[in-house]
C-alpha positions as CSV (number, residue, x, y, z in Angstrom):
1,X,-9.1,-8.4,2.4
2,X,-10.6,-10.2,5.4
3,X,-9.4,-9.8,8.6
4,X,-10.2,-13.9,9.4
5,X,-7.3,-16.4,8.3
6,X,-5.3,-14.1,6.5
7,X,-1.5,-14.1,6.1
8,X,-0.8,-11.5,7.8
9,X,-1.8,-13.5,11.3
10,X,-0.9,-16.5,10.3
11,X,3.0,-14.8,9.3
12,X,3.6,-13.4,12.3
13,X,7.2,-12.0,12.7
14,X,8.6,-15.2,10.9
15,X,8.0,-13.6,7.3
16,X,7.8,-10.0,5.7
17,X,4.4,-9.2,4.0
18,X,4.9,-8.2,0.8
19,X,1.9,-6.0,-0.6
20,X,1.8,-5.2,-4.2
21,X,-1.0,-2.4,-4.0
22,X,-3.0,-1.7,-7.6
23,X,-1.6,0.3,-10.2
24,X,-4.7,1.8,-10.7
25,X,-5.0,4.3,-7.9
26,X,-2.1,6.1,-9.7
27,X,-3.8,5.7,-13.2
28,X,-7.3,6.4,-12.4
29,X,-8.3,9.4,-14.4
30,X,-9.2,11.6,-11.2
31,X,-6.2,11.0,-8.7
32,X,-7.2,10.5,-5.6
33,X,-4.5,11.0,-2.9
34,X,-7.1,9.6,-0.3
35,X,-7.9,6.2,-1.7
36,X,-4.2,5.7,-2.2
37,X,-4.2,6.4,2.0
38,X,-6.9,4.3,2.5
39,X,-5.6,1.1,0.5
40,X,-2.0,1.4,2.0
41,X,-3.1,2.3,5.6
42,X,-5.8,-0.9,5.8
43,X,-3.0,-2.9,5.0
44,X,-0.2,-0.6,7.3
45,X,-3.1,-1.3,10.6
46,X,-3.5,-4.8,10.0
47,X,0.1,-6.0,10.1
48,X,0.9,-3.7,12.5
49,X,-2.0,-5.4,14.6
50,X,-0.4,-8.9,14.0
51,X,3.0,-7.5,15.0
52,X,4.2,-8.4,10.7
53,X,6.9,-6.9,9.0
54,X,5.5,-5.8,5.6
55,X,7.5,-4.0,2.1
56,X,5.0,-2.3,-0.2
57,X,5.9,-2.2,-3.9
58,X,4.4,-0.5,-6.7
59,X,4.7,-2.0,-9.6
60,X,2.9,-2.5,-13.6
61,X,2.5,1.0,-13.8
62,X,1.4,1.4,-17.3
63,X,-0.1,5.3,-17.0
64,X,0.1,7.9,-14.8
65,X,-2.2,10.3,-17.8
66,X,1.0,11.9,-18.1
67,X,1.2,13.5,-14.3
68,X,4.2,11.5,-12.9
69,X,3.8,13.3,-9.9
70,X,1.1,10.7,-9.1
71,X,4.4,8.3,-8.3
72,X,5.7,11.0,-6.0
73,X,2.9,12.1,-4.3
74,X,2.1,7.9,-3.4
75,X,5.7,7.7,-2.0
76,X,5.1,10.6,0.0
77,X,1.7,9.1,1.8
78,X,3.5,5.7,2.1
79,X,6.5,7.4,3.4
80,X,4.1,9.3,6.0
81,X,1.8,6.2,7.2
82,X,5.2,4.2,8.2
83,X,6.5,7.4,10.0
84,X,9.5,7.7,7.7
C-alpha cells in the first residue's frame, strides 16, 4: 500500500479504516507469527500517523492446516500492536 493518496490521509478522524488483512498469513503452510506482525503493524503506523481510527477483521478463513491456534496466536499480536 502506498503511503501517497491513500485513504488513510485522506479519512482523517471523519471515518474508521476498516482493514480486512489476507487470510493467507494464517493458511500459509509454514506460520509465520512475524509476517502476520508485519502486515498488521504497516497498517497499525500508518493510521496512527494520519491520526485514523481503524477495525481489523479477519475473515474467508478457509484453512488453518488443521492448527487453529494460528487464529489465536493472530489475535494475540493484534491484541499486542494496539496495546490491548
Amino acid at each position: 500500500m502506498g503511503e501517497s493518496g491513500s485513504g488513510r490521509e485522506r479519512i482523517g478522524r471523519d471515518y474508521v479504516f476498516s482493514r480486512k488483512p489476507s487470510p493467507a498469513l494464517v493458511g500459509v503452510e509454514h506460520w509465520n507469527p512475524g509476517a502476520v506482525e508485519k502486515d498488521l503493524k504497516a497498517t497499525l503506523d500508518a493510521c496512527g500517523r494520519h491520526g485514523c481510527p481503524v477495525e481489523l477483521i479477519l475473515k474467508d478463513i478457509s484453512t488453518v492446516r488443521y492448527e487453529p491456534k494460528r487464529l489465536w496466536e493472530w489475535s494475540d499480536i493484534a491484541r499486542r500492536l494496539i496495546g490491548a
